[in-house]
DRENDO-1510 file (C-alpha; in Angstrom, 1 decimal, always signed):
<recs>
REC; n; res; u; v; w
REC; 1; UNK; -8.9; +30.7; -58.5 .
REC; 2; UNK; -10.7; +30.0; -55.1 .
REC; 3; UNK; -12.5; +26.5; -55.1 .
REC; 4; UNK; -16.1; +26.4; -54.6 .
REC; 5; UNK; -18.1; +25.9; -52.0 .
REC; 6; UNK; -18.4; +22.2; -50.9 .
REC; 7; UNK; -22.3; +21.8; -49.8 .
REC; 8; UNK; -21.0; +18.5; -48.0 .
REC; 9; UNK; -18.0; +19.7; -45.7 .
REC; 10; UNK; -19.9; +20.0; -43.1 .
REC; 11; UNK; -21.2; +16.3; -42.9 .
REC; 12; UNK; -18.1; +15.4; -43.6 .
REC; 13; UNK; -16.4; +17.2; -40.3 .
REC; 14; UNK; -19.2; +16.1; -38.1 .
REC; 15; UNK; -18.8; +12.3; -39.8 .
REC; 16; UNK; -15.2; +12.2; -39.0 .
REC; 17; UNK; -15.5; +13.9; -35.3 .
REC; 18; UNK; -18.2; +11.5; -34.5 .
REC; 19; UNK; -15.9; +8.7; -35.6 .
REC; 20; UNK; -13.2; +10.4; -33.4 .
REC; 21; UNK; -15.7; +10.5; -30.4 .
REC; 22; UNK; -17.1; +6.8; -30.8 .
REC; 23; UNK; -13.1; +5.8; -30.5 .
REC; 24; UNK; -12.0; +8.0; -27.4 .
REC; 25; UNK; -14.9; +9.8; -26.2 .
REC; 26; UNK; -15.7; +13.4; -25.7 .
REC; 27; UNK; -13.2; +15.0; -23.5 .
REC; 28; UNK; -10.5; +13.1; -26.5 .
REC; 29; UNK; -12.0; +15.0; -29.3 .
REC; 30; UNK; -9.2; +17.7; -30.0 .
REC; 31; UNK; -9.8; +19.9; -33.1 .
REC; 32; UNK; -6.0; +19.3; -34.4 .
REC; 33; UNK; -6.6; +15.8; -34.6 .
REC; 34; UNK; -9.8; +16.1; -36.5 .
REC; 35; UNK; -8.0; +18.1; -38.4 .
REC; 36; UNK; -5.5; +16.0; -39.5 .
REC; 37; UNK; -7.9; +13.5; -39.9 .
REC; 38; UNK; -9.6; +15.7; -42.3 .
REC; 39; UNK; -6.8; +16.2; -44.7 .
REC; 40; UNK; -7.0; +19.1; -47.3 .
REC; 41; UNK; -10.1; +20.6; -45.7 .
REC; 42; UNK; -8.1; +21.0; -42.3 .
REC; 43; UNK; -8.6; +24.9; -42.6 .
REC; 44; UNK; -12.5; +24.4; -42.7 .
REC; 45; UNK; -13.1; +23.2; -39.3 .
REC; 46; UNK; -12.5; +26.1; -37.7 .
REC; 47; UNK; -14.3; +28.2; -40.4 .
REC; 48; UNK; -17.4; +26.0; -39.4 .
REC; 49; UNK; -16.8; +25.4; -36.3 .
REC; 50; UNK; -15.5; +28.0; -33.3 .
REC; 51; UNK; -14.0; +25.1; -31.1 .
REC; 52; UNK; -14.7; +21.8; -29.9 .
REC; 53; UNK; -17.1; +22.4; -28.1 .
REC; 54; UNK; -19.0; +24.1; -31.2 .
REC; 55; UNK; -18.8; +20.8; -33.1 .
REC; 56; UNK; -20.1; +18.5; -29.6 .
REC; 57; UNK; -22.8; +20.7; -29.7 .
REC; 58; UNK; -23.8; +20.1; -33.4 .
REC; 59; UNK; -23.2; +16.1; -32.7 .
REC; 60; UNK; -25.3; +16.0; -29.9 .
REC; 61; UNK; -28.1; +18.2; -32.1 .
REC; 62; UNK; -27.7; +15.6; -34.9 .
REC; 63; UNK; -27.9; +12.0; -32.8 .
REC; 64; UNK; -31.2; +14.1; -30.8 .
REC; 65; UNK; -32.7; +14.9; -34.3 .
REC; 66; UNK; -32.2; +11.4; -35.0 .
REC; 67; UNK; -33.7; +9.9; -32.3 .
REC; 68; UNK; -36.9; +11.7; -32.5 .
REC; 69; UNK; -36.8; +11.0; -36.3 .
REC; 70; UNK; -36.6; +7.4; -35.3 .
REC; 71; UNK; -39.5; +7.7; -32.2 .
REC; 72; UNK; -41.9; +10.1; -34.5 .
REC; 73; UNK; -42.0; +7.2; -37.4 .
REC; 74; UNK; -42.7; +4.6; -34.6 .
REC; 75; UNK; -46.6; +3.1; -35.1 .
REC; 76; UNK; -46.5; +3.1; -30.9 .
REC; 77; UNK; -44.9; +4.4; -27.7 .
REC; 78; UNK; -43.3; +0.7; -27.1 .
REC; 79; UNK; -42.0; +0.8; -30.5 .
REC; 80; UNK; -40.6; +4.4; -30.3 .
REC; 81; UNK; -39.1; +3.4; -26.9 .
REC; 82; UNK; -37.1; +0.4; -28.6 .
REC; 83; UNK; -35.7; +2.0; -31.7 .
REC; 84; UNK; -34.2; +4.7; -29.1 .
REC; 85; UNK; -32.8; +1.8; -27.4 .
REC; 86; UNK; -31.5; +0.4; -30.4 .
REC; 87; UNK; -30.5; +3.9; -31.4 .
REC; 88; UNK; -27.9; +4.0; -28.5 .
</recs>
């Protein structure tokens, strides 16, 4: 019996590639050892994700969507430019 869907496996990946990237940066970010890091939902990373690249590219989309979450809520331009400060 297949198991179902897990609404959540793809914050999980992109949680657990973002903590691989923080530690050893970009070019460091090799899909095997995410997916060791990953555990039983090692096969999922490449059903989500084409490469490395693929999942760089939906970091980099989630810490830009962040930042103008952060800017948009700001009451003023100064305000906006020092959350993305503190953002980084």
């Amino acid at each position: 019996m297949p198991r179902p869907p897990n609404p959540d496996l793809e914050e999980q990946i992109l949680k657990a590639a973002r903590k691989l990237w923080k530690k050893e940066g970009a070019t460091r970010l090799p899909c095997a050892r995410l997916r060791k890091r990953q555990g039983p939902i090692r096969p999922a990373v490449y059903r989500r994700f084409r490469d490395r690249e693929d999942i760089l590219r939906a970091l980099l989309q989630r810490i830009r969507l962040g930042i103008c979450r952060r800017a948009e809520s700001a009451p003023s331009p100064e305000e906006a430019c020092e959350r993305y400060v503190d953002y980084g």
